[in-house]
RONU-969413 format. One record per residue (C-alpha): residue in one letter; x negated, y negated, z negated. Coordinates in Angstrom, 1 decimal, padded with zeros to 4 digits. Layout:
BEGIN
+---------+--------+--------+--------+
: residuo :      X :      Y :      Z :
+---------+--------+--------+--------+
:       A :      X :      Y :      Z :
...
+---------+--------+--------+--------+
END
This chain:
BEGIN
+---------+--------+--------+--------+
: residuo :      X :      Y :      Z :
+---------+--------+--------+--------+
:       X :  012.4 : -004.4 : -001.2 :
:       X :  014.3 : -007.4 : -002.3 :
:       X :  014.5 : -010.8 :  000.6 :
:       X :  011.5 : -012.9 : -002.1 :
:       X :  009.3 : -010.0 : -001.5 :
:       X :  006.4 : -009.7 :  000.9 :
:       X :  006.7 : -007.0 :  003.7 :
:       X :  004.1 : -007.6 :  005.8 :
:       X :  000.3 : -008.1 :  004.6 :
:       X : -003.2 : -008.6 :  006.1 :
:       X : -006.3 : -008.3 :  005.3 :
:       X : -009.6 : -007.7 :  007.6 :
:       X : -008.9 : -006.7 :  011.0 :
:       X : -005.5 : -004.4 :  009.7 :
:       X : -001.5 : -005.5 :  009.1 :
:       X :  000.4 : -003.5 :  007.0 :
:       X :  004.2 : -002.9 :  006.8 :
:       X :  005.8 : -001.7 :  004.0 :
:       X :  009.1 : -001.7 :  005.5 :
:       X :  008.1 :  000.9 :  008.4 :
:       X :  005.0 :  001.7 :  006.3 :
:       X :  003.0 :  001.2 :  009.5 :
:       X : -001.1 : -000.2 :  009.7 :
:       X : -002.0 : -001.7 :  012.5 :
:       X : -005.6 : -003.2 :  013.8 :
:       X : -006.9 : -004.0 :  017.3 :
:       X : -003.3 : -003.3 :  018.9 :
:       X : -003.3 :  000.7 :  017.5 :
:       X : -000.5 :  001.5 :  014.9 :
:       X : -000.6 :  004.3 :  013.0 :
:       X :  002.2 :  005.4 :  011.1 :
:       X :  001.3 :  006.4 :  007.2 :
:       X :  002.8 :  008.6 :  005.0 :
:       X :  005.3 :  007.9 :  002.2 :
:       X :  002.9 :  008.3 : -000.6 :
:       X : -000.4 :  006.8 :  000.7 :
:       X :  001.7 :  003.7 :  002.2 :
:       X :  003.3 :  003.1 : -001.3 :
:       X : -000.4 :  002.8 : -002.7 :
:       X : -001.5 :  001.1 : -000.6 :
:       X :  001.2 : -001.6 : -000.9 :
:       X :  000.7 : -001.6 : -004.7 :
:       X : -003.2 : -002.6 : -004.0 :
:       X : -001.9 : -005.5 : -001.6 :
:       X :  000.8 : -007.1 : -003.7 :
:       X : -002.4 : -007.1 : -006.6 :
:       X : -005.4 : -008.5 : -004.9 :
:       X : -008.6 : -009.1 : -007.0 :
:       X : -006.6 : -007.2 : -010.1 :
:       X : -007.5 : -003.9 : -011.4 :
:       X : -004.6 : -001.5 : -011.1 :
:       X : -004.2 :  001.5 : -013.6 :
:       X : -004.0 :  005.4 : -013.7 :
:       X : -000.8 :  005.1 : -015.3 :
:       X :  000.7 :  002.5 : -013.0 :
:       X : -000.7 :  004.9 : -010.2 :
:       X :  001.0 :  008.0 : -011.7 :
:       X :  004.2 :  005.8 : -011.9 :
:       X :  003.9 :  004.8 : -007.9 :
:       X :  004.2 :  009.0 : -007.4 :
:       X :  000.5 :  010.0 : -007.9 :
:       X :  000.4 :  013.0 : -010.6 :
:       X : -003.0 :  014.7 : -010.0 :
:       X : -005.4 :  011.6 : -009.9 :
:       X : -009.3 :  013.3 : -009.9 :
:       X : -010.7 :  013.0 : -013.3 :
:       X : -013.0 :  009.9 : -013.6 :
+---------+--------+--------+--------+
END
């Protein structure tokens, strides 16, 4: 992650760090794995926009479930 980018977000009662790819809420932190923490940081950094299959695929998610 480049210095201009955003590393640490909120939203509801969670904190995510894509850095240490750790979610935190109500003091618990739980470590994610690689791939579900790199999703979810592609939702944060695109609020309120729709995000793709193909951009999803290119994050490292092959086998999305037929839609």
């Amino acid at each position: 992650m480049s210095g201009s980018e955003v590393s640490v977000f909120t939203f509801g009662p969670f904190t995510f760090d894509s850095e240490t790819l750790e979610l935190s809420a109500g003091g618990e932190v739980r470590a994610l794995e690689p791939l579900p923490a790199r999703i979810l940081g592609l939702l944060l950094t695109r609020p309120g926009r729709m995000v793709s299959r193909d951009e999803l695929r290119r994050f490292g998610w092959p086998r999305l479930p037929a839609v």
